[in-house]
C-alpha positions in Angstrom: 0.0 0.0 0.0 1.3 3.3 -1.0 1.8 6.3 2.1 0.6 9.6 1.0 4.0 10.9 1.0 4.7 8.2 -1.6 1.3 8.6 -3.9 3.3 11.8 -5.6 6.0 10.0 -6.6 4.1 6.8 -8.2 1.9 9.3 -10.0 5.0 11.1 -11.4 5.9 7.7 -12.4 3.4 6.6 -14.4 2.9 9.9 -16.0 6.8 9.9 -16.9 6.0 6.0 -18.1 3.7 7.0 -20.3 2.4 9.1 -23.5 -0.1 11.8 -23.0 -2.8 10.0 -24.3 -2.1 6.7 -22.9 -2.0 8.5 -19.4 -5.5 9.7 -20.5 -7.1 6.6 -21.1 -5.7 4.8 -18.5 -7.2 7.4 -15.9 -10.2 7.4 -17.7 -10.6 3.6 -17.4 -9.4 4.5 -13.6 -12.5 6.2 -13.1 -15.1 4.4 -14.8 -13.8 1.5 -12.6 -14.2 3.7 -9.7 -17.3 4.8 -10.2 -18.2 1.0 -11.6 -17.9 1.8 -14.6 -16.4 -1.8 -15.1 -17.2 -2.4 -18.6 -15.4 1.1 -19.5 -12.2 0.4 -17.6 -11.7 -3.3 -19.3 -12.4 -1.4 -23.0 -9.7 1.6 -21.6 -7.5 -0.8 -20.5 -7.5 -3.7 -23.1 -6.3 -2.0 -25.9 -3.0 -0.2 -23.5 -2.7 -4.1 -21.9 -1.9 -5.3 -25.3 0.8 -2.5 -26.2 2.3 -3.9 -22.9 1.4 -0.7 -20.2 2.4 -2.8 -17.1 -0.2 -0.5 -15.3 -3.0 -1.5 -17.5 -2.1 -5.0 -17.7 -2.0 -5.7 -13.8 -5.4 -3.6 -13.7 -6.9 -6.3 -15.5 -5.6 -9.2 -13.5 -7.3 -7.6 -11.1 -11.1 -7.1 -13.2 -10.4 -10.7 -14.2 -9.4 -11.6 -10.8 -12.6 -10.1 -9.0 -15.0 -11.0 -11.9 -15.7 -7.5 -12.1 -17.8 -6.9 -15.4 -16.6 -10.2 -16.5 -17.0 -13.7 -15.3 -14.1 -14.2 -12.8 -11.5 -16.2 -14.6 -8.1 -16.7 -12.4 -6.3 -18.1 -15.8 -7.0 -14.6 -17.6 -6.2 -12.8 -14.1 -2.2 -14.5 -13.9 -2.0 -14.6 -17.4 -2.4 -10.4 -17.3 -0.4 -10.8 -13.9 2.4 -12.4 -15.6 2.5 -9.7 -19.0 2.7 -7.1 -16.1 5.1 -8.3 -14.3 7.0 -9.2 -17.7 6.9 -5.7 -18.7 8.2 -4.3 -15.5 11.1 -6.5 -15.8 
């Protein structure tokens, strides 16, 4: 879990990480998801998982994970898991 001293930093991370619009979509699929807009995030997220955006990818591990807008499916979840961590290195 991230300290509010630390939240800063991870968000100048990510921005740094990546392109203008990329950052866009992801936080737009960030707040569809928060507001339960689940079926938003996974379409925000999908298409940046698959040019191999860590963030995105894990973020769908997760929706898979929790069966959140889709039917739970822990193969999907690791599978997205694994690409995430594979793209962190």
């Amino acid at each position: 879990m991230l300290t509010n001293t630390m939240k800063p930093i991870a968000a100048a991370l990510l921005m740094l990480a990546f392109s203008t619009t990329s950052w866009a979509r992801f936080a737009e699929g960030s707040a569809a998801y928060e507001r339960g807009g689940f079926a938003t995030a996974l379409q925000e997220w999908q298409s940046l998982a698959e040019q191999g955006i860590a963030s995105a990818q894990f973020n769908l591990g997760l929706v898979y994970d929790n069966g959140e807008g889709v039917a739970k499916d822990d193969v999907e979840a690791v599978k997205w898991y694994r690409r995430a961590c594979i793209a962190m290195g």
